[in-house]
Structures are given as structure tokens and as C-alpha cells.
py3Dmol code that shows the C-alpha trace and the ligand (Angstrom):
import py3Dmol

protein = """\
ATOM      1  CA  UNK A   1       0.000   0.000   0.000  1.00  0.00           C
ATOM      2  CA  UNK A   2       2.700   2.879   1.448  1.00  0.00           C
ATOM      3  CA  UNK A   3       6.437   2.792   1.096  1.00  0.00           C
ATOM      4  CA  UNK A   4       7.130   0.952   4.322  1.00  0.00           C
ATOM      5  CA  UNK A   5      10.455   2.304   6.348  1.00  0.00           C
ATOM      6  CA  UNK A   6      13.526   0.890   6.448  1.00  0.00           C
ATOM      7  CA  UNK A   7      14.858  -1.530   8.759  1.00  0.00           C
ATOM      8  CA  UNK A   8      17.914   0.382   8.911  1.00  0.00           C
ATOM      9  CA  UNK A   9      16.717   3.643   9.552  1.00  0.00           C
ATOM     10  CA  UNK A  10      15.943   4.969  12.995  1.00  0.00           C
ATOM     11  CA  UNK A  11      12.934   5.276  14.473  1.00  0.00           C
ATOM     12  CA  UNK A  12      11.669   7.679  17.139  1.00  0.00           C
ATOM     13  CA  UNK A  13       8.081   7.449  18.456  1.00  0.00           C
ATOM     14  CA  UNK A  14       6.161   9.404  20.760  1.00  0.00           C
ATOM     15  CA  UNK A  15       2.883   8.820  23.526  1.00  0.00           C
ATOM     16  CA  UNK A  16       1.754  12.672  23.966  1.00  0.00           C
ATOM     17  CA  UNK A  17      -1.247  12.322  26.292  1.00  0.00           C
ATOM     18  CA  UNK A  18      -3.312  15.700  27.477  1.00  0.00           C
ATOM     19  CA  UNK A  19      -3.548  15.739  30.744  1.00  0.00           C
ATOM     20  CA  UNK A  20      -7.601  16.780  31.198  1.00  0.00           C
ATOM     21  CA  UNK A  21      -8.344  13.819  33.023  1.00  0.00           C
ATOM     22  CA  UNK A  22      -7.527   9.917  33.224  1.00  0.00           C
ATOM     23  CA  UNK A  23      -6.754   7.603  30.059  1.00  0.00           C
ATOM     24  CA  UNK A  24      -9.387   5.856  28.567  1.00  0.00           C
ATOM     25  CA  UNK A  25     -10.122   3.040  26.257  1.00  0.00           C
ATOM     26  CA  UNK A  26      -9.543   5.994  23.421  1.00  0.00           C
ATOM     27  CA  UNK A  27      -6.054   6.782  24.602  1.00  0.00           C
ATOM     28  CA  UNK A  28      -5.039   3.820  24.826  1.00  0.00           C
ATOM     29  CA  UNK A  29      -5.618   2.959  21.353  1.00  0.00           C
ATOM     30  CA  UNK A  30      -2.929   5.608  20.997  1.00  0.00           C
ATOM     31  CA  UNK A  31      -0.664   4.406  23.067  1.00  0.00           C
ATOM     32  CA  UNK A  32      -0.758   1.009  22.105  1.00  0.00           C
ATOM     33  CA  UNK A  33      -0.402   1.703  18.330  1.00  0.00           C
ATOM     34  CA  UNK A  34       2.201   4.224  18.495  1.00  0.00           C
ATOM     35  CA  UNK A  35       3.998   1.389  21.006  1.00  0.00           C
ATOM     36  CA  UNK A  36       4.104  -1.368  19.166  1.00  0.00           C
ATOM     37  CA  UNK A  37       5.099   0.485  15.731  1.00  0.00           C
ATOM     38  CA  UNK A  38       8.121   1.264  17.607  1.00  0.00           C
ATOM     39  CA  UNK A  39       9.224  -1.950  19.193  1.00  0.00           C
ATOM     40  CA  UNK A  40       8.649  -3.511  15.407  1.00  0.00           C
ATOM     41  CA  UNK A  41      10.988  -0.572  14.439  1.00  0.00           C
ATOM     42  CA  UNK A  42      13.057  -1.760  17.450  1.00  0.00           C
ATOM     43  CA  UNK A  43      12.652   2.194  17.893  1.00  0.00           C
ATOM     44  CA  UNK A  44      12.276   4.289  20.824  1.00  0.00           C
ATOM     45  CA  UNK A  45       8.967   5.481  22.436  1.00  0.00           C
ATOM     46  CA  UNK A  46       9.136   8.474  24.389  1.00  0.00           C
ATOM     47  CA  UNK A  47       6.601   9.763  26.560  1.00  0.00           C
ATOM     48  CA  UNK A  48       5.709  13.816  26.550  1.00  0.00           C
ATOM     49  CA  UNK A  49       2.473  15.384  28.328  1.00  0.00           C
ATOM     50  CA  UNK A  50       1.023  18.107  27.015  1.00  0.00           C
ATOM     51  CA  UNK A  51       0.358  20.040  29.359  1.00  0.00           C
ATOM     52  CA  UNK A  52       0.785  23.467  27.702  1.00  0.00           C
ATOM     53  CA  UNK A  53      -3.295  23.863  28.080  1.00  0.00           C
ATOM     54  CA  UNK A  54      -2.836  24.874  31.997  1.00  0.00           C
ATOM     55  CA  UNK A  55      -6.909  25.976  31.705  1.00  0.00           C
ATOM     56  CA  UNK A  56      -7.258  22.276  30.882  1.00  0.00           C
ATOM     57  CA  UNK A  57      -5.060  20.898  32.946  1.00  0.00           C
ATOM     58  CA  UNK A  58      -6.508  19.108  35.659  1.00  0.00           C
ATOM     59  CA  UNK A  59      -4.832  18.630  39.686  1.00  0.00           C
ATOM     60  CA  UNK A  60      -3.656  14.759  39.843  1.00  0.00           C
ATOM     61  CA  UNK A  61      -4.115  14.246  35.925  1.00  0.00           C
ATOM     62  CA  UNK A  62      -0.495  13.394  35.058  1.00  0.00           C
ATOM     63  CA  UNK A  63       0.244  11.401  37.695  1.00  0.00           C
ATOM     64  CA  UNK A  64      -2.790   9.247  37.532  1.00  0.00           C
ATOM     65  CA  UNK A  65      -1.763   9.410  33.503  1.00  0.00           C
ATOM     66  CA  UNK A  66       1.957   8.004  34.676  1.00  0.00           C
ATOM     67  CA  UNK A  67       0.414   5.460  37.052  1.00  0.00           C
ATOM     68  CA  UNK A  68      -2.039   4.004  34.241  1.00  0.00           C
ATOM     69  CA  UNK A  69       0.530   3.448  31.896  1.00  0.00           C
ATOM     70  CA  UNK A  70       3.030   1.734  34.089  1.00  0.00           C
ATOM     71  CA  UNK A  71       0.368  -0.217  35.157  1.00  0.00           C
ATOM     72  CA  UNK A  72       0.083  -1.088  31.206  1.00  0.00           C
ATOM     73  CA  UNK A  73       3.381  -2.270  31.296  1.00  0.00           C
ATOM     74  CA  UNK A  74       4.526   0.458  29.095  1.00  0.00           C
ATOM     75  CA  UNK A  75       8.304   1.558  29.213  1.00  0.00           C
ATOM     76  CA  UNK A  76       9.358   4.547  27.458  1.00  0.00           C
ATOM     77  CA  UNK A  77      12.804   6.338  26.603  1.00  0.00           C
ATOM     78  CA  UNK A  78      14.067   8.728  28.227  1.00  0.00           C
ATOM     79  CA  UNK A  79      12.708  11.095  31.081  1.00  0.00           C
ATOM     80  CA  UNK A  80       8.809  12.196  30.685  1.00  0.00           C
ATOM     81  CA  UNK A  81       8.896  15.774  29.001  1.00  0.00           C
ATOM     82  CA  UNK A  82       6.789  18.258  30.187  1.00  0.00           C
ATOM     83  CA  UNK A  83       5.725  20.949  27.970  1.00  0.00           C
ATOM     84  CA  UNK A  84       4.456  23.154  30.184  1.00  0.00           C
ATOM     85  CA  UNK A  85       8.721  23.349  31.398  1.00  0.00           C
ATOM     86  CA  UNK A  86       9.094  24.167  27.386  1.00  0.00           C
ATOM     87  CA  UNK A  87       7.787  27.702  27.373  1.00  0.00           C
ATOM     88  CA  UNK A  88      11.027  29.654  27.166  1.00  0.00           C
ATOM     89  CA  UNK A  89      11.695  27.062  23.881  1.00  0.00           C
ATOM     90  CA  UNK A  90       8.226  28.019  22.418  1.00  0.00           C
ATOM     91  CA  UNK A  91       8.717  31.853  22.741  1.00  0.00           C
ATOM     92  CA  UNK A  92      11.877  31.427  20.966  1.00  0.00           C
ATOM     93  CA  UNK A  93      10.076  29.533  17.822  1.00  0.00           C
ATOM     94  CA  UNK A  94       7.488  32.290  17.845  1.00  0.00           C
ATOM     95  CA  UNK A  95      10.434  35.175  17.566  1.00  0.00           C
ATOM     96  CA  UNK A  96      12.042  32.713  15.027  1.00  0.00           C
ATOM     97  CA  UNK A  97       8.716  32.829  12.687  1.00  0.00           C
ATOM     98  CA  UNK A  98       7.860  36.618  13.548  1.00  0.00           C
ATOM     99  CA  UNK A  99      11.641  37.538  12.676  1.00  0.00           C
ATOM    100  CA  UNK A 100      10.783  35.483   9.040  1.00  0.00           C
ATOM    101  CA  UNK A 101       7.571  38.029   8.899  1.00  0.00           C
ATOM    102  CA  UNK A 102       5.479  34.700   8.829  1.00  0.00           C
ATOM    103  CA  UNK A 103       3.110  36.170  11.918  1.00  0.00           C
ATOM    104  CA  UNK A 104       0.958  38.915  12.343  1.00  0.00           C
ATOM    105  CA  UNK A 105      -1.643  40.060  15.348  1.00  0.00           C
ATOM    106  CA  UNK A 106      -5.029  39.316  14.817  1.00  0.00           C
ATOM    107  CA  UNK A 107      -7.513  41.367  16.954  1.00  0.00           C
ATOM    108  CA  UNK A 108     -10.242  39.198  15.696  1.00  0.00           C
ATOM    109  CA  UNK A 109     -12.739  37.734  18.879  1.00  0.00           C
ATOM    110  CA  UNK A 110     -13.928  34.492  17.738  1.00  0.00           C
ATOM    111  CA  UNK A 111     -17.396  35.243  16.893  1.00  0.00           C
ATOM    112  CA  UNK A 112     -16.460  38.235  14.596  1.00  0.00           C
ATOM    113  CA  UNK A 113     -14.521  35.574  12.859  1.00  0.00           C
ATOM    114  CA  UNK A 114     -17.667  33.116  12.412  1.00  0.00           C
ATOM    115  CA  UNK A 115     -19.370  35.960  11.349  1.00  0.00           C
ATOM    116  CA  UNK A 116     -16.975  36.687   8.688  1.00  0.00           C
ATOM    117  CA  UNK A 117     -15.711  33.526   7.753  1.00  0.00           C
ATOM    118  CA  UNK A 118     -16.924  31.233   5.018  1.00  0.00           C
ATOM    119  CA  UNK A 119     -17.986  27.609   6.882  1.00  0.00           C
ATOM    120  CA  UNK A 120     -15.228  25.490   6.102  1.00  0.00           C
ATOM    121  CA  UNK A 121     -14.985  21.376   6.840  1.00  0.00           C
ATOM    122  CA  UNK A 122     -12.962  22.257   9.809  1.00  0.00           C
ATOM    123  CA  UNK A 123     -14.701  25.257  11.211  1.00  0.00           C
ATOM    124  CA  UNK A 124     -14.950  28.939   9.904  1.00  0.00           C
ATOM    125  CA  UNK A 125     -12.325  30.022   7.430  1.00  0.00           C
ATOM    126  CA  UNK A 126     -10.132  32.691   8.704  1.00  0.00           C
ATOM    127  CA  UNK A 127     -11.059  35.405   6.119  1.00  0.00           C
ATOM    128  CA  UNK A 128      -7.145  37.109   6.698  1.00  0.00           C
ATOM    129  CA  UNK A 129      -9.088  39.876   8.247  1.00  0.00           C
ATOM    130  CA  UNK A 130      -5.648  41.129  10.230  1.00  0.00           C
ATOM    131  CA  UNK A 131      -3.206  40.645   7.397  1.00  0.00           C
ATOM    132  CA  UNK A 132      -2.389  44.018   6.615  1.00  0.00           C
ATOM    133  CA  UNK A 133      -2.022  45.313  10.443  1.00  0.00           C
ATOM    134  CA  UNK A 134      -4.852  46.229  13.124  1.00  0.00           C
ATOM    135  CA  UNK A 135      -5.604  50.131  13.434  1.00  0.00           C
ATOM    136  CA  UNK A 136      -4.655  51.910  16.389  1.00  0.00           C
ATOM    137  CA  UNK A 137      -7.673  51.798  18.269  1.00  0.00           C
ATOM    138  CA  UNK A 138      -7.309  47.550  17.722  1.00  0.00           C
ATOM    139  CA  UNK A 139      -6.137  45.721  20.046  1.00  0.00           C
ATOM    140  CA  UNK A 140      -3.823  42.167  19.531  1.00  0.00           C
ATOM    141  CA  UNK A 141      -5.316  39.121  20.409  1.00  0.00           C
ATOM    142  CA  UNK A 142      -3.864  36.136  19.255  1.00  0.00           C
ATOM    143  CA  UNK A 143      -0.708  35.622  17.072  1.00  0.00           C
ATOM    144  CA  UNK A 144      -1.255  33.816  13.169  1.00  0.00           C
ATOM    145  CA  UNK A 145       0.818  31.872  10.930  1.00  0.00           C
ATOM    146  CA  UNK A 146       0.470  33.128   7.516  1.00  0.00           C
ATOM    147  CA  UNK A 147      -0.372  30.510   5.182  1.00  0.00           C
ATOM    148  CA  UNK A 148      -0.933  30.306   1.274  1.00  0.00           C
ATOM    149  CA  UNK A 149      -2.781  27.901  -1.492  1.00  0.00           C
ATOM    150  CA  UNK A 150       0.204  25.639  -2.486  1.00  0.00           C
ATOM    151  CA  UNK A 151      -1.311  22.362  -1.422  1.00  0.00           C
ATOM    152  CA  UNK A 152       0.320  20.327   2.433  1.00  0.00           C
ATOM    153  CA  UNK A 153       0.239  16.907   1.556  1.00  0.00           C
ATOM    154  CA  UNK A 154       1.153  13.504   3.373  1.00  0.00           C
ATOM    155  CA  UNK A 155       1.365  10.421   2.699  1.00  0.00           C
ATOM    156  CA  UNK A 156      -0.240   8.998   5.391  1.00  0.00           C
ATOM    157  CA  UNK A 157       0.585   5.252   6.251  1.00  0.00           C
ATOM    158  CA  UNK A 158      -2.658   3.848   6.560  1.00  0.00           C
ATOM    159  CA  UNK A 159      -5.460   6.760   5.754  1.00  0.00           C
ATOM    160  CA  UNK A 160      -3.181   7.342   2.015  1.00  0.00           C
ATOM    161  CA  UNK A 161      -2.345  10.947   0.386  1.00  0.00           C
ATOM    162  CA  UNK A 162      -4.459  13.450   2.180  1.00  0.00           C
ATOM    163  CA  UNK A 163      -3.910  17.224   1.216  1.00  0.00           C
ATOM    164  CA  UNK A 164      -4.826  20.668   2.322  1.00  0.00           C
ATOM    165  CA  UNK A 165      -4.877  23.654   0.840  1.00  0.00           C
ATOM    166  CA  UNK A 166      -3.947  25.563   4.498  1.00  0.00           C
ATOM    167  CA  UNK A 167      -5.755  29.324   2.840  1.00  0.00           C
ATOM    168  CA  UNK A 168      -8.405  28.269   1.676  1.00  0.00           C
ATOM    169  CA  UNK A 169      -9.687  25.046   4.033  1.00  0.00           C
ATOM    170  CA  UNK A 170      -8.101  26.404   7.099  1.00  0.00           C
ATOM    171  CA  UNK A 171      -6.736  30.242   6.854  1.00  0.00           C
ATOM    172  CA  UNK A 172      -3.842  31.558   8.678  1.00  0.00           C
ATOM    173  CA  UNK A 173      -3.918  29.704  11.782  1.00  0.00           C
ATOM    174  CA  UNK A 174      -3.001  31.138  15.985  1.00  0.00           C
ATOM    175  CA  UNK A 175       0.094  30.087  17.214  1.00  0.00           C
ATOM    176  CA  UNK A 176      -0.359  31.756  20.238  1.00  0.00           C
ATOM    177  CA  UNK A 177      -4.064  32.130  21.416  1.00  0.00           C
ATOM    178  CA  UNK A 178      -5.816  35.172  22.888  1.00  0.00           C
ATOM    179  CA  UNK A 179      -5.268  34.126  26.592  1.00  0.00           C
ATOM    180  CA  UNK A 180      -1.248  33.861  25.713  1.00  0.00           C
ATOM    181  CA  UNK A 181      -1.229  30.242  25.737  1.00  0.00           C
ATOM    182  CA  UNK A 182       0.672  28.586  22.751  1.00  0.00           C
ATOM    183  CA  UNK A 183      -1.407  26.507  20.280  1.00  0.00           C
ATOM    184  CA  UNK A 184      -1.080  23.386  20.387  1.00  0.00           C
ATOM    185  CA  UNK A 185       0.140  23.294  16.739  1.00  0.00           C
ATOM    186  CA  UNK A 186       3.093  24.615  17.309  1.00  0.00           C
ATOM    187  CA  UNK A 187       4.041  23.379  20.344  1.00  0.00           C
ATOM    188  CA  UNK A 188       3.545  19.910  19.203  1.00  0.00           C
ATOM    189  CA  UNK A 189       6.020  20.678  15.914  1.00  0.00           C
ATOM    190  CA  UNK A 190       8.642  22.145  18.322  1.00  0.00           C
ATOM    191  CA  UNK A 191       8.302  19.242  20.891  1.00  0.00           C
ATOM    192  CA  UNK A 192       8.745  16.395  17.981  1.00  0.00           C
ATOM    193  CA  UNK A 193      11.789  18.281  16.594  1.00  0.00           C
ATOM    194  CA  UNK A 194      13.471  18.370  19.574  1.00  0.00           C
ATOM    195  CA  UNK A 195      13.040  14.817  20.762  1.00  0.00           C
ATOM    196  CA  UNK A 196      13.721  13.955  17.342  1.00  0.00           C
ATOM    197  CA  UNK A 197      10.470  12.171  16.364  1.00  0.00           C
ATOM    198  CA  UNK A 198      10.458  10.268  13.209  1.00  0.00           C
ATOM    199  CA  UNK A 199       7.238   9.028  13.548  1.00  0.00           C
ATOM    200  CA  UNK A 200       3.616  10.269  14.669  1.00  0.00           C
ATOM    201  CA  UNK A 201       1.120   7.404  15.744  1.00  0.00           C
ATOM    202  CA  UNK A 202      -1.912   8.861  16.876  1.00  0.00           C
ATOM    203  CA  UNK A 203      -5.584   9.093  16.572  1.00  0.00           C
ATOM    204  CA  UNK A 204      -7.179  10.249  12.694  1.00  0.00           C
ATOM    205  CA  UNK A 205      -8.688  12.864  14.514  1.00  0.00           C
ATOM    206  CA  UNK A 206      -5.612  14.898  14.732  1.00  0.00           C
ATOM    207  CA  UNK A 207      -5.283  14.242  10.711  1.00  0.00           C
ATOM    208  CA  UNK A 208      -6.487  17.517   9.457  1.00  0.00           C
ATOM    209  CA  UNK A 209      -3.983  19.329  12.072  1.00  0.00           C
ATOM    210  CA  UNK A 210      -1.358  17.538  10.323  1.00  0.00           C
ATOM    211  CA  UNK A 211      -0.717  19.817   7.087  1.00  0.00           C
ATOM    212  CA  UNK A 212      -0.820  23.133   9.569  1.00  0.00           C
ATOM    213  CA  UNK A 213       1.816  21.221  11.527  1.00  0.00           C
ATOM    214  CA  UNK A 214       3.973  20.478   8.444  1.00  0.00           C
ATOM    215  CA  UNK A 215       3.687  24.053   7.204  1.00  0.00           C
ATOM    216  CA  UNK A 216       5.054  25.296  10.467  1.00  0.00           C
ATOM    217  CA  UNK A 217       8.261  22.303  10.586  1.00  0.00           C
ATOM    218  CA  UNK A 218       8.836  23.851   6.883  1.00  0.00           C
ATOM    219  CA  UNK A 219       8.666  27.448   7.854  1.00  0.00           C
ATOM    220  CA  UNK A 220      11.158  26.559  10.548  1.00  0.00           C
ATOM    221  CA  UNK A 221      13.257  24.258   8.361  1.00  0.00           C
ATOM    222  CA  UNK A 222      12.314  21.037  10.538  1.00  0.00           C
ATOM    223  CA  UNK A 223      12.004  17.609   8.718  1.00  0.00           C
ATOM    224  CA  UNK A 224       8.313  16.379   8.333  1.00  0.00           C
ATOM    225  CA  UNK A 225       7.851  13.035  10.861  1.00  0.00           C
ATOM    226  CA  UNK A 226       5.751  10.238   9.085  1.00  0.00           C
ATOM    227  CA  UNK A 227       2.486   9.536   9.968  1.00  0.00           C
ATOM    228  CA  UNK A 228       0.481   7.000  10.714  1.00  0.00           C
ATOM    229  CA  UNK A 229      -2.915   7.955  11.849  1.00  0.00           C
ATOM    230  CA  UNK A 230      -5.389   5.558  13.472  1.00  0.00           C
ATOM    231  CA  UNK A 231      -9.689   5.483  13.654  1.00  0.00           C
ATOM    232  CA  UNK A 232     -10.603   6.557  16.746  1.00  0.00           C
ATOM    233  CA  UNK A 233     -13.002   4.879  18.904  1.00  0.00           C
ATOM    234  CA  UNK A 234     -16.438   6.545  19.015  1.00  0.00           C
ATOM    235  CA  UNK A 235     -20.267   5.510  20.627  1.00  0.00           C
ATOM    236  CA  UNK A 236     -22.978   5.069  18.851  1.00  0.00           C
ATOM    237  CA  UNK A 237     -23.605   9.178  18.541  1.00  0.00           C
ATOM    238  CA  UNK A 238     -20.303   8.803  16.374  1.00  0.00           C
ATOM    239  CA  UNK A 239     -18.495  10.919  18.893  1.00  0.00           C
ATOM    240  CA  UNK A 240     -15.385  10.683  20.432  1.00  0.00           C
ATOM    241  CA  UNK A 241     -14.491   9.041  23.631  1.00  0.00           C
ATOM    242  CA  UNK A 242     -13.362  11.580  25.457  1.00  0.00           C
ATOM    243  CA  UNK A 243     -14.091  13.166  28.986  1.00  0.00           C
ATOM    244  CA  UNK A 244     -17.010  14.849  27.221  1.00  0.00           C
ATOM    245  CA  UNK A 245     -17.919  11.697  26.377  1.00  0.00           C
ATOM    246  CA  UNK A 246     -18.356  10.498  29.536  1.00  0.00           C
ATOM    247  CA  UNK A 247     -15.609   7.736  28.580  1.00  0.00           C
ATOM    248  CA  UNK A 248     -14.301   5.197  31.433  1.00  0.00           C
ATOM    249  CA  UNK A 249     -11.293   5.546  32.832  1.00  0.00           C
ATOM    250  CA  UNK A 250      -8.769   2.731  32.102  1.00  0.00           C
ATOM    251  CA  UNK A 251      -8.313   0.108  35.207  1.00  0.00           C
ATOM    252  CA  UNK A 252      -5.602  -1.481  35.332  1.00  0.00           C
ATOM    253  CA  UNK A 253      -6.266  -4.297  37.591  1.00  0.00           C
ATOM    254  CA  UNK A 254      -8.327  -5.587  34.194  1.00  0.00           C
ATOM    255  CA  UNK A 255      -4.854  -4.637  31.618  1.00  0.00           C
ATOM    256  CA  UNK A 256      -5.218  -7.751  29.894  1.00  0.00           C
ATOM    257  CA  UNK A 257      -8.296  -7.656  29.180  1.00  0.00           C
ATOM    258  CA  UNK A 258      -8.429  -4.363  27.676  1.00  0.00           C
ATOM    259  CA  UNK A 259      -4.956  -4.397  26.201  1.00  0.00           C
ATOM    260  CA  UNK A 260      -6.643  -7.476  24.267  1.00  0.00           C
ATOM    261  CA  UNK A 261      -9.535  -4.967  23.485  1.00  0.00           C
ATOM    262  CA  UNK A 262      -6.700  -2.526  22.192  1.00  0.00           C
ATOM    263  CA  UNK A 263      -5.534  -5.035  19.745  1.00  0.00           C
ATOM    264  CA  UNK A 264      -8.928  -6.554  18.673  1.00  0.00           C
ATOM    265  CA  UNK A 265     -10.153  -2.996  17.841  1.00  0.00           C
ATOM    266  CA  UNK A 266      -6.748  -2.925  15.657  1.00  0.00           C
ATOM    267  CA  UNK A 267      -7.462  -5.899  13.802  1.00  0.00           C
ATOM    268  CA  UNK A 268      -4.355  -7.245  15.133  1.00  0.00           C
ATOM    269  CA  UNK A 269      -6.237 -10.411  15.995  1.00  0.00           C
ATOM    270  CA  UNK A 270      -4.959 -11.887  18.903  1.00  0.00           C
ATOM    271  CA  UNK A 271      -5.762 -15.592  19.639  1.00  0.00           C
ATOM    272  CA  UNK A 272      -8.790 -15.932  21.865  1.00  0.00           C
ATOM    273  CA  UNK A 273      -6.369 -17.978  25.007  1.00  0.00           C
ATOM    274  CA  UNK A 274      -4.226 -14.975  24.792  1.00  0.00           C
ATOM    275  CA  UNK A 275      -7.238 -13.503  27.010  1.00  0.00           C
ATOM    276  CA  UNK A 276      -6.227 -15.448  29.957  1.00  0.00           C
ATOM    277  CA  UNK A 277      -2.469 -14.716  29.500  1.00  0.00           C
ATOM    278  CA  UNK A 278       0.000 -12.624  31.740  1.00  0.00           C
ATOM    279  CA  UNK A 279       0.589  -9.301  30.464  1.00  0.00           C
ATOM    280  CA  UNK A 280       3.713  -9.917  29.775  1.00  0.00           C
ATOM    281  CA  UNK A 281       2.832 -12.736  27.281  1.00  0.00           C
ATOM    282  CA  UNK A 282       0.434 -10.184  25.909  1.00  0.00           C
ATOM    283  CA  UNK A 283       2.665  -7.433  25.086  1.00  0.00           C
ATOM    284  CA  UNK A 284       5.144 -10.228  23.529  1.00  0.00           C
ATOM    285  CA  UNK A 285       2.712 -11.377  21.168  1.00  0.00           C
ATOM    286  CA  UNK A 286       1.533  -8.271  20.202  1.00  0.00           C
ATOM    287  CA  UNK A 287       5.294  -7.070  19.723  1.00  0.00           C
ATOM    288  CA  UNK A 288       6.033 -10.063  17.595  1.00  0.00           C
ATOM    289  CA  UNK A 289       2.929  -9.922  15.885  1.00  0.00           C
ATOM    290  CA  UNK A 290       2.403  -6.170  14.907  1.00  0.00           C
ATOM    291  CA  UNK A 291       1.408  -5.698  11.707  1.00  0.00           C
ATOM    292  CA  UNK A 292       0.247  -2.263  10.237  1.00  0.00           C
ATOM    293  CA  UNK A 293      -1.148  -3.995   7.038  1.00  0.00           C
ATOM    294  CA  UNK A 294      -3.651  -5.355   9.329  1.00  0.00           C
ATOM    295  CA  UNK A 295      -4.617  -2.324  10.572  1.00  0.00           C
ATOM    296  CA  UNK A 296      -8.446  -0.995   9.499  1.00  0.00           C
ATOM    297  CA  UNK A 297      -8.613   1.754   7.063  1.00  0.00           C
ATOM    298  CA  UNK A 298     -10.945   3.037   8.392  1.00  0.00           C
ATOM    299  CA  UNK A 299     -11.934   6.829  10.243  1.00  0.00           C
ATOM    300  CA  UNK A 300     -13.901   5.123  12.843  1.00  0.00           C
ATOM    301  CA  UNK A 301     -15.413   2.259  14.717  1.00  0.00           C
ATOM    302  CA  UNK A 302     -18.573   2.313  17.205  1.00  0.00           C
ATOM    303  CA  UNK A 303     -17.363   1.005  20.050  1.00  0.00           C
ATOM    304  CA  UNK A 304     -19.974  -0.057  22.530  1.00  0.00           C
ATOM    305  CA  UNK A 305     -18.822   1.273  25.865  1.00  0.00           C
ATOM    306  CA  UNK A 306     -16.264   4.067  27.173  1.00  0.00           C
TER     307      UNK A 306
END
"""
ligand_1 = """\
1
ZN
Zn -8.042 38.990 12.825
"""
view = py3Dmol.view(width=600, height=400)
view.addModel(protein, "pdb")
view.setStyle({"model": 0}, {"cartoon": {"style": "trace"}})
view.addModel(ligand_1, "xyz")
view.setStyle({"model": 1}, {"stick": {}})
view.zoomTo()
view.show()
């Protein structure tokens, strides 16, 4: 189907969890897919929390987040990285891309900018309101990214070529948001450059922030990571599990049985004794057996309980 990657090359992988509240059965269909792909890459998985969002960010989240996976048997690289200790690193990206004119202040609020914007797949277009400076009596909100129509494309290793044309589906995109925080699109680009991430495994609903992230590693001369993005899990409403969602948080006293889950729901098909088996013999039969061509094309799949 895609150009696999070579044995020989190195591989650097990444868990990047959000620390809102506990994992769930949706995260760790992250976690497990960006896990294995590195241990058949005999790559590295390293283990980042984004905690940039501090609004978001809820007392007890990370550690309970830590906890969950150890209890998963996960190992990862490295120390944890914390973005919220990356500020000072993000500021200097922003003064990088402002010094390369590729930002400009927006004074927009965000209903002026549904108002104005044309309803696009992912939400109102930025109309480039800003573009040409605010007046005097404006004042900044948020910093944008300029962008322009020459088509972002990926080759994605299991949802294929997927493009965006970043001005006209998207518009020029915050960087830094109206309340100062950094978006998470550019932290996320700075983050995988400097741990060196080769490849993304994550959820497809992070797919269509993929081309805005690959604009910004090209602005600042970064390599593009592959990709590999997988369906998400999602009730019968078709949404999400997610805290919104009302999704459960993982246990681990059951981790085989929902590790199993993991790789049912990723068509890895596991033999039905494997069940009753250790952990251990879990993860080592889903480490020998990984296999991405397996993997279900697919967007999403209605899973019947968070
Ligand atoms: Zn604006």
C-alpha cells in the first residue's frame, strides 16, 4: 500500500497524552499503536504530556496518567517531558517565525470571525481579516501563521495521500491564542523536533492538524515526521471518547483484558487464550505480531462502551 520504512533507519516514536483527566479506552488505542510500531521498528517510544493547556489541565491528571501506563506495562525512553517546562523554547520559535515576517496580530474575537468567515470542513475560514495590520484603536489578540494555497500533503501510512490547501480550508492559523497560551500546533512541531520524532502514531482525529503542523516544521526548516494515523473509537452518537464523552477511565487491575480490546479494535487479531495470558505474554505477542497492514482503514469504529 505505502512505502514501508527501512529496517535500517531509525525510528523515534512518541505517547503525547493531554492531561484533562484519566486515560481511557480511546487513549489507549494511541498508546498502544504508536507502542508497538516502535518496538517492530526496534525504535524508541518516548513519553511527553502536554500540558501546555494549563486551563485544561486538571490537579492529579499526570500522575494518575503516569500510574495508568506503568500499570500497562509500558516503558518509554528517556525522562517524561513536560511541555508546560518548554515555554522559554516556544517563545523562541514564535520570535524565530515573527523575525521570518510569517506572523501577524489578529484582533479578531472568535465570533467576529464566524461571522466573517466562510464555513469550512474544519470550522470557519479565517477570512485574513488582520493581514495588513490592526488600526490603532485595535487591540492584539492572538498571534497567526500566515499561510498560502500551495497544497500540504502527506502520505499517510494507513489513511493514504491526504492534502490541504492551508488558505483556503483552514486560513492563517493562531500560534499563540488570545489568553497567551501557545497553540497546540506549534508546540507539538517544536516538541517532535526536539526529541527527534520520526514518527507520529496517533488518533485520525488529529489528521487535518497535520498539514498546519507540516507548514510550520517547513517554515522553521524542521524535517516532516511520518504519519500513521489511526480510527478513533467513538459511541454510537459517532463521537469521540473523550471526557465529554463520559468515557471510562482505564483500570488497570483488568490490563489484559483491555490491552486485548486494544488489539482486537486494531485488527491485530490476537488468539482468543491470549485472554487469559500474563501481560507480559500479551505485550510479547503483540510485539512479535504487529502488523500495520492489518490495521483498518478506516476513520472510525462504534465502540460499545467508554
Ligand atoms: Zn483577525
Amino acid at each position: 500500500m505505502h512505502e514501508e520504512i527501512n529496517p535500517t533507519q531509525r525510528y523515534i516514536g512518541r505517547f503525547a497524552p493531554t492531561p484533562s483527566g484519566p486515560l481511557h479506552f480511546g487513549s489507549l488505542i494511541a498508546a498502544v499503536g504508536s507502542y508497538l510500531d516502535a518496538h517492530a521498528h526496534q525504535g524508541e517510544w518516548q513519553l511527553r504530556i502536554d500540558d501546555i493547556d494549563q486551563p485544561r489541565t486538571v490537579p492529579g491528571a499526570t500522575e494518575n496518567i503516569l500510574k495508568a501506563l506503568e500499570g500497562f506495562g509500558f516503558e518509554w525512553s528517556g525522562p517524561v517531558v513536560y511541555q508546560s517546562q518548554r515555554l522559554g523554547i516556544y517563545e523562541q520559535a514564535l520570535k524565530t517565525l515573527e523575525a521570518r515576517a510569517h506572523l501577524y496580530a489578529c484582533a479578531c474575537t472568535r465570533r467576529e470571525i464566524t461571522e466573517r468567515g466562510s464555513p469550512g470542513e474544519y470550522g470557519p475560514i479565517y477570512p485574513g481579516t488582520c493581514r495588513s495590520g490592526l488600526q490603532p484603536d485595535q487591540r492584539p489578540r492572538a498571534l497567526r501563521c500566515l499561510t498560502n494555497s500551495d497544497p500540504v500533503c502527506l502520505d499517510d501510512r494507513l489513511q493514504g495521500h491526504y492534502c490541504q490547501q492551508l488558505e483556503n480550508e483552514i486560513g492563517d492559523f493562531v500560534v499563540r491564542r488570545a489568553d497567551n497560551i501557545i497553540a497546540y500546533q506549534l508546540a507539538t512541531v517544536i516538541d517532535d523536533a526536539d526529541q527527534q520524532v520520526t514518527d507520529i502514531v496517533r488518533g485520525v482525529d488529529l489528521l487535518d492538524s497535520t498539514p498546519r503542523q507540516m507548514h510550520l516544521q517547513n517554515l522553521l526548516g524542521l524535517p516532516n515526521p511520518r504519519y500513521l494515523h489511526l480510527p478513533i473509537a467513538v459511541n454510537d452518537e459517532h463521537e469521540k471518547l473523550s471526557k465529554k464523552t463520559h468515557a471510562r477511565p482505564l483500570d488497570t487491575h483488568h490490563c489484559v483484558q483491555q490491552l486485548f480490546r486494544t488489539l482486537v479494535f486494531l485488527n491485530q487479531n490476537p488468539p482468543a487464550e491470549l485472554v487469559k495470558a500474563t501481560r507480559e505474554e500479551l505485550w510479547n505477542w503483540a510485539k512479535q505480531h504487529w502488523s500495520t497492514s492489518r490495521l483498518p482503514r478506516k476513520k472510525e469504529i462504534i465502540v460499545s462502551e467508554g
